[in-house]
SEDOPA-951189 format. One line per field, with one value per residue (C-alpha): z negated, x negated, y. Coordinates in steps of 0.02 Angstrom, whole numbers, plus 50000, padded with zeros to 5 digits. Each point is the difference from the previous one (the first is absolute). Example, Ala and Ser with C-alpha at 12.3 -4.5 7.8 and 13.67 -1.06 7.14 Angstrom:
REM residues 2
up	[49610, 50033]
east	[49385, 49931]
north	[49775, 50172]
//
This chain:
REM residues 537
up	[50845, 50088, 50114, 50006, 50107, 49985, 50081, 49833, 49830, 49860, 49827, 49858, 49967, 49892, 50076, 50122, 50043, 50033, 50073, 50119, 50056, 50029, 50117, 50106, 50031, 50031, 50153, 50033, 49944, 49929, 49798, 49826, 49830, 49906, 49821, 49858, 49853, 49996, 50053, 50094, 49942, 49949, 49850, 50020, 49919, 49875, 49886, 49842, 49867, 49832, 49953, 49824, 49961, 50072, 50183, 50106, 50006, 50174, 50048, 50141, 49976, 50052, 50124, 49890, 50093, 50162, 50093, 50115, 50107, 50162, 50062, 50193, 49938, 49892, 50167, 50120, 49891, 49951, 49827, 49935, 50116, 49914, 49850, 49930, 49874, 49925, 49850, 49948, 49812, 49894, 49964, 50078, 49850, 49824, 49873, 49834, 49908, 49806, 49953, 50150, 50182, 50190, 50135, 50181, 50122, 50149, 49982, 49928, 49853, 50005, 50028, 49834, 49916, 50055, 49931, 49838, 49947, 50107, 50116, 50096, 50041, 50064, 50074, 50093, 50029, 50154, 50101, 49946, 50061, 50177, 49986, 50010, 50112, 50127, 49986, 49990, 50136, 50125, 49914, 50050, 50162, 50013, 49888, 50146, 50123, 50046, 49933, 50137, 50018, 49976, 50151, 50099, 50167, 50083, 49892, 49855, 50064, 50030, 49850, 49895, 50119, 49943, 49819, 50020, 50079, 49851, 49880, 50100, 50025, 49780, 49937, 49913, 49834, 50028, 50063, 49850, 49889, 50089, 49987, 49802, 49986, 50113, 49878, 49856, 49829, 49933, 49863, 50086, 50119, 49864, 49891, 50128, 49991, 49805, 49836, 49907, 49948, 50035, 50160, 50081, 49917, 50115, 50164, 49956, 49965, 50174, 50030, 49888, 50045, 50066, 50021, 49850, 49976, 49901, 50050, 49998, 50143, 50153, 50133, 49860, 50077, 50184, 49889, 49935, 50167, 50041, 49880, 50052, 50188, 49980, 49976, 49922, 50083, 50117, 49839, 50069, 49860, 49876, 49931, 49997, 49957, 50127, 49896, 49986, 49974, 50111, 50072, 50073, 50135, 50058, 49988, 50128, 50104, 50025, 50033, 50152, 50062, 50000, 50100, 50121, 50017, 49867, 49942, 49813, 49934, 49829, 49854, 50166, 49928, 50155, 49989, 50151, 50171, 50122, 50149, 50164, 50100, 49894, 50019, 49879, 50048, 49876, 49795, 49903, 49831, 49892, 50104, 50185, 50127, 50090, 50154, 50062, 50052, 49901, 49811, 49876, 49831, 49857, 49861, 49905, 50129, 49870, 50026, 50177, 50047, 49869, 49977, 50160, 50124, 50031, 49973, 50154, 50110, 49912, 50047, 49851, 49955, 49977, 49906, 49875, 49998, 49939, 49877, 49919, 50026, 49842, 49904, 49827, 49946, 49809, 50001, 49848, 50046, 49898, 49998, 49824, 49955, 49854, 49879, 50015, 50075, 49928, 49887, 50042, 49818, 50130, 50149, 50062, 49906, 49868, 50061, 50129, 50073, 50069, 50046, 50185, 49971, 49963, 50180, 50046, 50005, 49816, 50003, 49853, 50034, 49903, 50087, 50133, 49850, 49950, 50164, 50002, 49828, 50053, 50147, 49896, 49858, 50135, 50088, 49846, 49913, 50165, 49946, 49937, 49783, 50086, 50161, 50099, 50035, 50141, 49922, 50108, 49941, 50153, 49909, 49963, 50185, 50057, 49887, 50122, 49902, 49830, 49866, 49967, 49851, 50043, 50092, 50101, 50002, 50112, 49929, 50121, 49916, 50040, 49965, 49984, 50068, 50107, 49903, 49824, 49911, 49881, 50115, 49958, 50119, 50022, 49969, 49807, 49964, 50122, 49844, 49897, 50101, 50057, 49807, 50001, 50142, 49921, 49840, 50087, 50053, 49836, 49936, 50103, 49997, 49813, 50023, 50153, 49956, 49901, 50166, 50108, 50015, 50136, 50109, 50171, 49990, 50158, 49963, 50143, 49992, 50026, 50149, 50101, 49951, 50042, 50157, 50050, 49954, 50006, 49862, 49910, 50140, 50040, 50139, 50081, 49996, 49898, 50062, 50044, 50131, 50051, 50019, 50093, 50176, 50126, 49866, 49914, 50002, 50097, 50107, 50192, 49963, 49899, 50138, 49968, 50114, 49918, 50077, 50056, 50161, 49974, 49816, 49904, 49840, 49930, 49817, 49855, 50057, 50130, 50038, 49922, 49866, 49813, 49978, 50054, 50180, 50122, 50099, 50007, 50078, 50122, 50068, 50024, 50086, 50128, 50027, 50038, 50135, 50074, 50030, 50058, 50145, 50039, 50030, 50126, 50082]
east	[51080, 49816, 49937, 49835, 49944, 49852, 49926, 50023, 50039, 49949, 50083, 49910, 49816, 49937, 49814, 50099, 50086, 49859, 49894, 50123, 50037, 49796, 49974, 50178, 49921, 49836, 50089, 50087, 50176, 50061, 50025, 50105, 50008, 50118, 49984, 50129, 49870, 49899, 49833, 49940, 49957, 50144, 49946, 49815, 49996, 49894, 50080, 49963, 50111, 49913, 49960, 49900, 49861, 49854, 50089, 50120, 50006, 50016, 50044, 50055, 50188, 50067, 49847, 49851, 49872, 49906, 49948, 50138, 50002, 49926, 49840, 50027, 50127, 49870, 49900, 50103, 50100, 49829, 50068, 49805, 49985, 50167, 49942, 50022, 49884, 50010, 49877, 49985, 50075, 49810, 50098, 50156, 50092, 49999, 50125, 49980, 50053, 50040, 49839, 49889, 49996, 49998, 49912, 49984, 49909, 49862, 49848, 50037, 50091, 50158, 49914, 49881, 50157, 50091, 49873, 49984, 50166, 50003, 49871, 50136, 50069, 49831, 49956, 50201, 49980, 49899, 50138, 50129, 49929, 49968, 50177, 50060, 49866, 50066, 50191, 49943, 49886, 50167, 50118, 49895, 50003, 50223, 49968, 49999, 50091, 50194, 50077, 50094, 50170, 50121, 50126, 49885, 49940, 49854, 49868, 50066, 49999, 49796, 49981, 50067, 49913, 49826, 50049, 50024, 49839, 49897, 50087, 49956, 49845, 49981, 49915, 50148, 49941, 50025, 50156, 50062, 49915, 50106, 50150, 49968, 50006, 50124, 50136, 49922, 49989, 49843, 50006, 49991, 49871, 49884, 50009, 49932, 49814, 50016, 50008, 49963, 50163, 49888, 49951, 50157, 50071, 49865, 50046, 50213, 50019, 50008, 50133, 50106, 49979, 50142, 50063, 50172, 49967, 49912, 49795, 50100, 50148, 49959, 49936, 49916, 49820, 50045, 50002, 49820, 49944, 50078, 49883, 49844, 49972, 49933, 49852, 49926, 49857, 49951, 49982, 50124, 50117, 49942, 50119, 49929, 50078, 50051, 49912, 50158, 50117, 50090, 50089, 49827, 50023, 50174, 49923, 49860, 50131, 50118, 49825, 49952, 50217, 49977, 49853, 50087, 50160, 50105, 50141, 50035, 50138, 50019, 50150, 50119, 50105, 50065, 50216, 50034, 49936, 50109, 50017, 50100, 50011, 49924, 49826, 49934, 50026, 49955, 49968, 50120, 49937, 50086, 49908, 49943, 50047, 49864, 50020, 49898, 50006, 49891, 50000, 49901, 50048, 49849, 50147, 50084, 50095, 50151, 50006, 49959, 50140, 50128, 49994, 49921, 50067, 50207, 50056, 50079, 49842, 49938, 50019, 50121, 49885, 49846, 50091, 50035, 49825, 49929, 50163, 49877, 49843, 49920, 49906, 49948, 49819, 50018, 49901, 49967, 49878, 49924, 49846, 49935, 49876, 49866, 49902, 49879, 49958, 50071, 49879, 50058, 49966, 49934, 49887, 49828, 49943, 50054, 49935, 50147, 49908, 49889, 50117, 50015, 50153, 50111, 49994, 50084, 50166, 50039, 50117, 50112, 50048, 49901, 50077, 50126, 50117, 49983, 50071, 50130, 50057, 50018, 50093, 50144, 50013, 50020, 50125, 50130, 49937, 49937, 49851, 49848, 49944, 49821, 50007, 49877, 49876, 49860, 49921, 49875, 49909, 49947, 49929, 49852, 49965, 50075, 49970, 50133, 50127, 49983, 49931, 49803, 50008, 50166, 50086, 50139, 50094, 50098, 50109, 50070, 50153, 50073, 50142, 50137, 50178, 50088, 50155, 50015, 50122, 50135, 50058, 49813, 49936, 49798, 50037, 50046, 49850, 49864, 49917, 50018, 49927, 49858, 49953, 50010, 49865, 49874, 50015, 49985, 49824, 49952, 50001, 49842, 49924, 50069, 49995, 50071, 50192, 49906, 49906, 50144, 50025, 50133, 50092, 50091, 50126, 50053, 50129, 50085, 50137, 49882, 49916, 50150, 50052, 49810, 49942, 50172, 49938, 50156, 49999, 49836, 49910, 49846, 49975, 50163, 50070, 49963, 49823, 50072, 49978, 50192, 49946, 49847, 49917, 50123, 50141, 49957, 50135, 50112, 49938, 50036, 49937, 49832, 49906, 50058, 50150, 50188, 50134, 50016, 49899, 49875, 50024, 49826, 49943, 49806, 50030, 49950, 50157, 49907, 49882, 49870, 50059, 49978, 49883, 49883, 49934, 50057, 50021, 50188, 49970, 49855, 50115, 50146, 49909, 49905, 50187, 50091, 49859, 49997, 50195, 49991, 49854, 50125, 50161, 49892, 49941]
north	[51309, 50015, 49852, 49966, 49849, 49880, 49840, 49914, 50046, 49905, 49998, 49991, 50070, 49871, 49913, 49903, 50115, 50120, 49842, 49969, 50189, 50040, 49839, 50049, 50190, 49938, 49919, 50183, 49993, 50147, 49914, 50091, 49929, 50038, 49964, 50027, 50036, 50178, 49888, 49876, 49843, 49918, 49874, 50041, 50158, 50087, 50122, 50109, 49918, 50092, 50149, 50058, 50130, 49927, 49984, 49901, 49801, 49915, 49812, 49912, 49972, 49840, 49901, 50007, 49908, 49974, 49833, 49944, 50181, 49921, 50048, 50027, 50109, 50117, 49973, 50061, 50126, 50065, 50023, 50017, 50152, 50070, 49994, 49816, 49927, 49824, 49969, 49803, 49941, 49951, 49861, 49918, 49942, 49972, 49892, 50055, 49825, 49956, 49970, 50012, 50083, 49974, 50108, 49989, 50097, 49978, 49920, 49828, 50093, 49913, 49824, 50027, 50046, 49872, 49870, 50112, 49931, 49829, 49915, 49878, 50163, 50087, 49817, 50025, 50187, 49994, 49864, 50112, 50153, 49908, 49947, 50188, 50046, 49870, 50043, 50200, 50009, 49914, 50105, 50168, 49957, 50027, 50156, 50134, 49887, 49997, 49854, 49894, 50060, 49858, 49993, 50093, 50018, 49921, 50124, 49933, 49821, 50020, 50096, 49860, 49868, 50092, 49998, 49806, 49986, 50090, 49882, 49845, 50044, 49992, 49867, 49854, 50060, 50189, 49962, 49912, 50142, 50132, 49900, 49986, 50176, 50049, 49874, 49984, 50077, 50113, 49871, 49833, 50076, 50065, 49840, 49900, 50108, 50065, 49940, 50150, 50123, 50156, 49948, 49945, 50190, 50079, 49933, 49977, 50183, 50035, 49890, 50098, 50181, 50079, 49830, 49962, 49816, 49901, 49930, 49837, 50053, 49890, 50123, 50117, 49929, 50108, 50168, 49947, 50004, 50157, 50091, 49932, 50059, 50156, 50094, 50164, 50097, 49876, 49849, 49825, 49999, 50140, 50133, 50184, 50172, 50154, 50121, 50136, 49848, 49917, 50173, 50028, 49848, 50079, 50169, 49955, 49932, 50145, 50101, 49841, 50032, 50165, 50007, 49893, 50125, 49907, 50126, 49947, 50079, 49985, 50025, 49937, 49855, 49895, 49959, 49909, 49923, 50034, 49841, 50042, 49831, 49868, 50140, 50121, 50178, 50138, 50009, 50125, 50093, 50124, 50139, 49937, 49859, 49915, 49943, 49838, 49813, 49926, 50014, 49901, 49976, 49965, 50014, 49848, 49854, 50009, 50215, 49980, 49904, 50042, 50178, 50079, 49865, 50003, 49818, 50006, 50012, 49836, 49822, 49931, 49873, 50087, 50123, 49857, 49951, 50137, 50033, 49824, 50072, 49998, 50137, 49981, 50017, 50012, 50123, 50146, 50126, 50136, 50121, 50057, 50143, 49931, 50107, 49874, 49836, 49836, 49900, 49824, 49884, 49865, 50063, 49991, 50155, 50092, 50156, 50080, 50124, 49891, 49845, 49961, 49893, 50141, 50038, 49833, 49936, 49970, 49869, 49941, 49858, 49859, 49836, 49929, 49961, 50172, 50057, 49875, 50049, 50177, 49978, 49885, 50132, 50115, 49915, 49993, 50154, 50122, 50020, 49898, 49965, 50000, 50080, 49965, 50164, 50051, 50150, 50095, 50150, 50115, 50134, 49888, 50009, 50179, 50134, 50103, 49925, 50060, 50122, 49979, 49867, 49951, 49854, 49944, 49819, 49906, 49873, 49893, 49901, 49826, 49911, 50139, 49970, 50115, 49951, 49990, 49916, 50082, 50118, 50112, 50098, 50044, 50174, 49949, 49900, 50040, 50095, 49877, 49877, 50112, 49996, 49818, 49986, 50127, 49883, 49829, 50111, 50035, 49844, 49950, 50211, 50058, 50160, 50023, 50073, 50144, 50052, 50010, 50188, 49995, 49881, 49979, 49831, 49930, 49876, 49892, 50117, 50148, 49928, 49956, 50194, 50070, 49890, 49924, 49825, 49893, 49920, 50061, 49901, 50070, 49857, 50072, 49809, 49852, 49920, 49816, 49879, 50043, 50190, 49970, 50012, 49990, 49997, 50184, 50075, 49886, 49848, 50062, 50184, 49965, 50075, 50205, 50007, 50015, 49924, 50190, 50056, 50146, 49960, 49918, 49949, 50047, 49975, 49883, 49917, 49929, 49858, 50007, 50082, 50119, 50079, 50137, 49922, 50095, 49854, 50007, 50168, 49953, 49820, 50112, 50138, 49873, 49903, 50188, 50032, 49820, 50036, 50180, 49905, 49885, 50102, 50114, 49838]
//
């Protein structure tokens, strides 16, 4: 079998992956990814997934969206340069409701329609808005840091003494804001600002997406936060479009690798890590072995450590840990090709063509007891009587992605079990359930079934298959306070390092998180070169 040797391979060519590869060449080691799938990209892909007369349709497959992707990142990847372009929603989001509507956007949109529907909420608005602004802005600040290593050495000791010293140096009431969030329910937080159904929906969606618990699970507030950090095209907080879909982002960062002497090797499944001595010393696939010290892995913790790693080379306790690691999103994904665009019965305008909130997150989803209700029929039945939808419709922004005249959809599903009762299996129902989404949709756009020309369903099952998503979990682990920080994946190696030397982590599955950041990648790139410094010292 051929040898080839490296100064670190990395497994897995998703963004972090890639992130993390481009900023250890740009230092000068000699870097490969190897990536199981025939592209880059891992879940941030854009594929054709219809074909009819008038041409080919084109959607991004699983991630959908861009804010959280982290701007020093873009900066210093120069992802522009390769080819990256982010265009803003017209509007951020809109709640078509039983007999009225919500939108929210820039420019005091969401406040005015806030006090359309209640002015105690519009009067609230503002306090709650500097609530998340004040939790947010502290929050940012751990984003591209290394969490303090618990048992650590002395680094880790200062790190966490610096942590402490930005939370002291909160004011009493921040404090107890961040500590409402960080244990409390979406629900219980949102009541305490809102009155009206509508306008508690807006905000307690985010607490629910790609998060299998009810608005009302203690804890559900943290995942709320988790969505609101980012930003699109330089706008705090607003959610744009990579025109291309979201394969365009990992696109212009194989393009940034490669100009760096990245070697991504593609179609190259990885079966095993091989350790000698407690110390990582090459990477075996079907065709090559790869020799190196250092490898970084950007896939799942659970497929890290259970199927790569031997059990022997792992501490016995930490290879219980992650055995409980969770990783369940309740997630249904699926990408539809339209005839025309939706005609909502209540909406702004009537007129489609001309409606700047179809390029917003359409949300289904009229009211926190809405979500509840669809996570407990999903519990005992697997999936949801009203699932809860985020429809976005691209094509209204990037005319790359479909036939003149014709459209593309996103539906973004919630409230799906991995498991399904009776013995069924998603591979027996995943059709039917996929009709079952397109007709909770029609009930507030009639019409909308009879556009659908073609589909591409993504149940959990098919995502775990597709991206290796334990689970269905497109966070790569459950989003709570017990998987968090320091603790993500296991409290004692939350800072990158296994319990394996020369063996690191750069994945979702790491603080700070799902998503499409890149700051996994960027922490565990600046925590390999700090220790490669300090072994030559």
């Amino acid at each position: 079998m051929t040898t080839k040797t490296y100064d670190a391979i990395i497994i897995g060519a998703g963004h972090n992956g890639l992130v993390c590869a481009y900023y250890l060449a740009r230092k000068g080691l000699s870097v490969c990814v190897l990536e199981r799938s025939d592209a880059v990209g891992g879940a941030a892909i854009t594929e054709k997934f219809y074909q009819d007369a008038s041409g080919g349709f084109r959607n991004s497959v699983a991630s959908y969206t861009v804010s959280l992707l982290q701007p020093k990142v873009i900066r210093d990847m120069q992802l522009e340069k390769h080819g990256l372009k982010v265009v803003l929603r017209k509007v951020d989001n809109y709640l078509p409701l039983d007999n009225d509507y919500l939108v929210a956007g820039r420019d005091g949109l969401t406040l005015r329609e806030i006090a359309r529907h209640s002015e105690k909420d519009a009067v609230a608005y503002p306090r709650y808005q500097a609530t998340l602004d004040g939790i947010v802005s502290l929050l940012k600040q751990f984003l591209l840091v290394s969490p303090p290593n618990m048992g650590g050495g002395l680094a880790d000791v200062l790190a966490l003494l610096k942590a402490g010293n930005k939370m002291r140096k909160l004011s009493t009431e921040t404090q107890r804001d961040l500590l409402n969030f960080f244990t409390k329910s979406a629900t219980e937080i949102l009541d305490q600002y809102f009155e009206c159904d509508a306008v508690k929906a807006l905000f307690g969606f985010d607490a629910i997406v790609g998060h299998f618990a009810s608005p009302n699970e203690p804890g559900s507030a943290y995942v709320l936060l988790h969505h609101v950090f980012g930003e699109a095209a330089g706008v705090p907080g607003a959610w744009g479009h990579a025109i291309g879909g979201m394969g365009a982002i990992t696109q212009a960062m194989q393009r940034a690798c490669e100009a760096q002497g990245v070697e991504i090797i593609t179609d190259c499944p990885v079966e095993a890590i091989i350790c000698a001595k407690g110390k990582v010393s090459e990477v075996r696939t079907k065709q090559l072995r790869y020799k190196t010290n250092l490898v970084i892995s950007s896939v799942h913790p659970k497929i890290l450590f259970e199927h790569l790693v031997d059990a022997d080379d792992l501490p016995a306790d930490f290879r219980t840990r992650i055995k409980n690691y969770k990783s369940h999103s309740g997630t249904f994904r699926m990408n539809v090709a339209l005839s025309e665009l939706p005609k909502f019965t209540n909406a702004p305008t009537k007129k489609p063509e001309s409606a700047d909130y179809l390029t917003s997150g359409i949300i289904i989803a009229p009211s926190l007891e809405y979500m509840d209700e669809a996570w407990l029929t999903a519990k005992a039945k697997g999936w949801s009587d009203e699932p809860i939808i985020e429809m976005l419709i691209p094509s209204t922004l990037d005319d790359t992605l479909a036939p003149k005249g014709k459209h593309v959809a996103s539906l973004f599903c919630q409230q799906f079990s991995y498991d399904l009762p009776d013995n069924l299996s998603w591979d027996d129902v995943s059709g039917q359930v996929a009709d079952h989404i397109i007709n909770t949709v029609d009930k507030y756009a009639p019409g909308f079934a009879g556009s659908v020309l073609g589909r591409q369903v993504l149940s959990p099952l098919d995502l775990e298959r597709k991206f290796a998503l334990i689970g269905g979990d497109i966070f790569h682990g459950r989003m709570s306070l017990d998987q968090l920080f320091s603790a993500r994946p296991v409290l004692g190696h939350g800072a990158y390092r296994s319990p394996i030397k020369g063996l690191y982590m750069c994945g979702s599955g790491t603080h700070p998180g799902g998503g499409v950041t890149g700051a996994p990648g960027h922490n565990a790139a600046q925590v390999i070169l700090k220790d490669r410094r300090f072994l030559r010292l």
